[in-house]
C-alpha positions as CSV (number, residue, x, y, z in Angstrom):
1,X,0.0,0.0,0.0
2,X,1.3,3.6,-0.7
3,X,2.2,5.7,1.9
4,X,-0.4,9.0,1.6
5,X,0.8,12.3,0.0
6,X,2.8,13.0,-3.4
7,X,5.2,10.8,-4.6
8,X,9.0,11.6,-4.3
9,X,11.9,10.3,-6.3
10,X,13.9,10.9,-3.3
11,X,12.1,7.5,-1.2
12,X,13.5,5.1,-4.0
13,X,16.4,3.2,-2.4
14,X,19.0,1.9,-4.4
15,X,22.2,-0.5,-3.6
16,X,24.6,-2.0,-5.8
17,X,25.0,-5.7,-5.7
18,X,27.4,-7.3,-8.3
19,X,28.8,-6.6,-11.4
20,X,29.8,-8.7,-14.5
21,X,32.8,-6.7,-15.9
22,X,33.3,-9.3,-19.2
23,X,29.4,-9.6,-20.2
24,X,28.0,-9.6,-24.2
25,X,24.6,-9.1,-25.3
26,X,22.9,-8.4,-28.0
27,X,20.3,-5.1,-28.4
28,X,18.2,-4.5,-32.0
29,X,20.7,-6.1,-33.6
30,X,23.8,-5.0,-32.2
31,X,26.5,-7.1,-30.2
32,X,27.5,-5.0,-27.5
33,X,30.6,-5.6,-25.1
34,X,31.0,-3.8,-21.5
35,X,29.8,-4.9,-18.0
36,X,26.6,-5.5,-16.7
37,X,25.8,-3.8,-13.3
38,X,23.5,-5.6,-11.0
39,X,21.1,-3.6,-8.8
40,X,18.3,-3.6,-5.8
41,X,15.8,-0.9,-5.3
42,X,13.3,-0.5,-2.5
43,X,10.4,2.1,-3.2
44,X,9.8,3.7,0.2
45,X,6.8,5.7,-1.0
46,X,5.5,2.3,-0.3
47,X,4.1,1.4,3.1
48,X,5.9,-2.1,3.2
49,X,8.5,-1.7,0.1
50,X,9.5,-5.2,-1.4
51,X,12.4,-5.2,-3.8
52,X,13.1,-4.5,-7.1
53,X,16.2,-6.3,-9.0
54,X,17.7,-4.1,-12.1
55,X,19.9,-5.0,-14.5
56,X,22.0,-1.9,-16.4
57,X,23.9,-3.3,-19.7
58,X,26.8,-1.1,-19.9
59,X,28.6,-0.7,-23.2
60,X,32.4,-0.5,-22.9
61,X,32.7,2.1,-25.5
62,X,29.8,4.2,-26.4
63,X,30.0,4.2,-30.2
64,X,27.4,5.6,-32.4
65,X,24.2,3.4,-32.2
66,X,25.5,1.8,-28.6
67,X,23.2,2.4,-25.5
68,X,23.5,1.8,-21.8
69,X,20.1,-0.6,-21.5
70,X,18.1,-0.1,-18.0
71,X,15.6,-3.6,-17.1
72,X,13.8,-4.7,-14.1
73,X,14.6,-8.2,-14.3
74,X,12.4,-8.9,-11.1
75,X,9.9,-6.7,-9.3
76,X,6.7,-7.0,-7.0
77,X,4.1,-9.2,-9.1
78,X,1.3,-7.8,-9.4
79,X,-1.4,-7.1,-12.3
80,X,-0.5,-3.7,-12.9
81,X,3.3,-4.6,-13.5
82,X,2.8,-7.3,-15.8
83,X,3.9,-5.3,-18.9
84,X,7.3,-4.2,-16.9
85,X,8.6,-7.9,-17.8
86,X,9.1,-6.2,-21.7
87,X,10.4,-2.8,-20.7
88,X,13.3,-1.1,-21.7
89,X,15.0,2.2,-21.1
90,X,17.8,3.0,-23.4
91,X,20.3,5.8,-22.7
92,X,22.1,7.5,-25.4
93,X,25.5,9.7,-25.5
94,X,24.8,13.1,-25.5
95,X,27.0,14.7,-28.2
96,X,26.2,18.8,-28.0
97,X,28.8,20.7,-26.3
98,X,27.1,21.8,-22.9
99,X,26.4,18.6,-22.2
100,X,29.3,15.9,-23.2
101,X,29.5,13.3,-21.1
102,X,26.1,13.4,-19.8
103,X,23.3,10.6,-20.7
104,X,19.9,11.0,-22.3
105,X,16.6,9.0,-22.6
106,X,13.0,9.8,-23.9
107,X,10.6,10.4,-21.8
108,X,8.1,7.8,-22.4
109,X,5.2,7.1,-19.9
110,X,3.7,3.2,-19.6
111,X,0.4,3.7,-20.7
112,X,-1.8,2.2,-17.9
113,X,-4.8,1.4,-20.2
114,X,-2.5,-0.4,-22.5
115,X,-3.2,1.2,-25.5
116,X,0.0,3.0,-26.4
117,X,3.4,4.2,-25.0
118,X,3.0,7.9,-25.6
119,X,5.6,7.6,-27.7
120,X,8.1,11.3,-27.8
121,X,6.3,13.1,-25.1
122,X,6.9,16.3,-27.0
123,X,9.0,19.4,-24.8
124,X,5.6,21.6,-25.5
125,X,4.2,18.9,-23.4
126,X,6.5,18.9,-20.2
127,X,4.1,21.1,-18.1
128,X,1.4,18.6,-17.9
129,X,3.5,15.8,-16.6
130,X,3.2,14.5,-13.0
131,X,5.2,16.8,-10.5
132,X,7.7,13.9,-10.2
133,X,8.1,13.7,-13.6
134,X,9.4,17.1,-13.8
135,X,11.8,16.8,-10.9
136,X,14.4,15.1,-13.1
137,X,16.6,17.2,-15.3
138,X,14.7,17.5,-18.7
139,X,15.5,19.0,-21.9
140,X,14.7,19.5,-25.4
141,X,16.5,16.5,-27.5
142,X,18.1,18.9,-30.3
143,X,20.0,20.8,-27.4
144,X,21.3,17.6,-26.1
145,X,22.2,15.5,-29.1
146,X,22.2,15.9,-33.5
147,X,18.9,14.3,-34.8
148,X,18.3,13.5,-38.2
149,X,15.1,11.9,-37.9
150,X,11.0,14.3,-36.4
151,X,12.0,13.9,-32.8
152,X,14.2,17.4,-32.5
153,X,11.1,18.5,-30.4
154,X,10.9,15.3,-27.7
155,X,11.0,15.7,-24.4
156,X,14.4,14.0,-22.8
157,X,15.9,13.0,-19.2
158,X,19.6,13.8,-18.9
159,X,21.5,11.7,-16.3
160,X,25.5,11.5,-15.2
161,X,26.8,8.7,-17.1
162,X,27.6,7.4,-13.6
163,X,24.7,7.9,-12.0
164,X,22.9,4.7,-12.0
165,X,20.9,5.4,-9.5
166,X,19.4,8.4,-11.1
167,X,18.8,6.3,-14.0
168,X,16.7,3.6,-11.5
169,X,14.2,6.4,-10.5
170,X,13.5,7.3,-13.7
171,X,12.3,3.6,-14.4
172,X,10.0,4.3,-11.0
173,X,8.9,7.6,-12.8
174,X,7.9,6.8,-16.2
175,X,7.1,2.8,-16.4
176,X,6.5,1.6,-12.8
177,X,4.4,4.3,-11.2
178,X,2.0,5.2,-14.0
179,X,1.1,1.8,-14.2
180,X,0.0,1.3,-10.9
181,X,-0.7,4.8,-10.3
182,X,-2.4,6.0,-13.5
183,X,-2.0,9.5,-15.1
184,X,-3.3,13.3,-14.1
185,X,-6.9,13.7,-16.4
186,X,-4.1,16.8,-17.6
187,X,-1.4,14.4,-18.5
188,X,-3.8,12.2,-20.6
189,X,-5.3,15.3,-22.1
190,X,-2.1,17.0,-23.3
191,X,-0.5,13.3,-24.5
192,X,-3.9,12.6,-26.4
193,X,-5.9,9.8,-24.0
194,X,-8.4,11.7,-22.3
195,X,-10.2,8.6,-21.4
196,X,-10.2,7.7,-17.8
197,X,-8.3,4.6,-16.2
């Protein structure tokens, strides 16, 4: 059961607990090399938090089209979570100037009706999403990183390339607590499902 009052970013928990420096897997196609960092994460917005196990696929070199790959690979079970089992944040290398060195990922909220992703949460958008959405640092994609392809507009996250943690509480932010949560009627509106949970 949830604790009462807003939630905060700040009441996730996170501690390291191995890491596989000589690990290879494969992502869209792409055999990747680096180490694979194994982490535990307790959500104390919950009363009684039970654990979550992340996995972070860390490339050894960040070459064009590599990713650092976020996954729960085990979590509370229930209903809500079920489509967290094929869930996926990918972080990219920013390549502007201001912010080499830094991490970026979409920001793309689990739909808790099921019916879509809300794919490219455009940066028009940003004012309608939950509180603790907008606690993390976010930013128009085209000052971050080049784009070829429509999404100069999206809506990013940009994280420390070290800061794993960071990158956990995003998971909590956009997949895990909208689908147990559900959206503000505002957030639905502005992202194009105004139909209730």
């Amino acid at each position: 059961m949830r604790r009462k009052g807003a939630l905060e970013i700040g009441r996730i928990v996170v501690s390291q607990a191995r890491i596989e420096d000589d690990a290879h897997w494969e992502f869209s196609g792409r055999l990747s090399h680096g180490a694979v960092y194994h982490y535990t994460a307790l959500d104390a917005n919950d009363e009684m938090p039970l654990p979550w196990w992340f996995l972070l696929h860390v490339p050894k070199e960040f070459k064009k089209g590599s990713y650092l790959l976020l996954q729960a690979l085990d979590y509370p079970r229930t209903k809500a979570w079920t489509p967290i089992a094929r869930t996926v944040i990918n972080f990219a290398k920013a390549t502007m100037p201001d912010y080499r060195g830094m991490l970026y990922a979409k920001i793309r909220l689990a739909d808790p009706m099921g019916s879509q992703k809300y794919e490219s949460v455009a940066w028009a958008n940003r004012l309608a999403l939950p509180e603790y959405v907008r606690t993390f640092e976010l930013r128009v994609k085209k000052l971050v990183a080049t784009t070829r392809g429509g999404d100069a507009n999206s809506l990013v996250a940009v994280v420390r390339r070290d800061d794993h943690a960071q990158m956990i509480r995003l998971f909590f932010a956009t997949k895990a607590w909208p689908l147990r949560e559900g959206l503000p009627s505002r957030t639905r509106k502005a992202l194009g499902r105004e139909t209730p949970r």
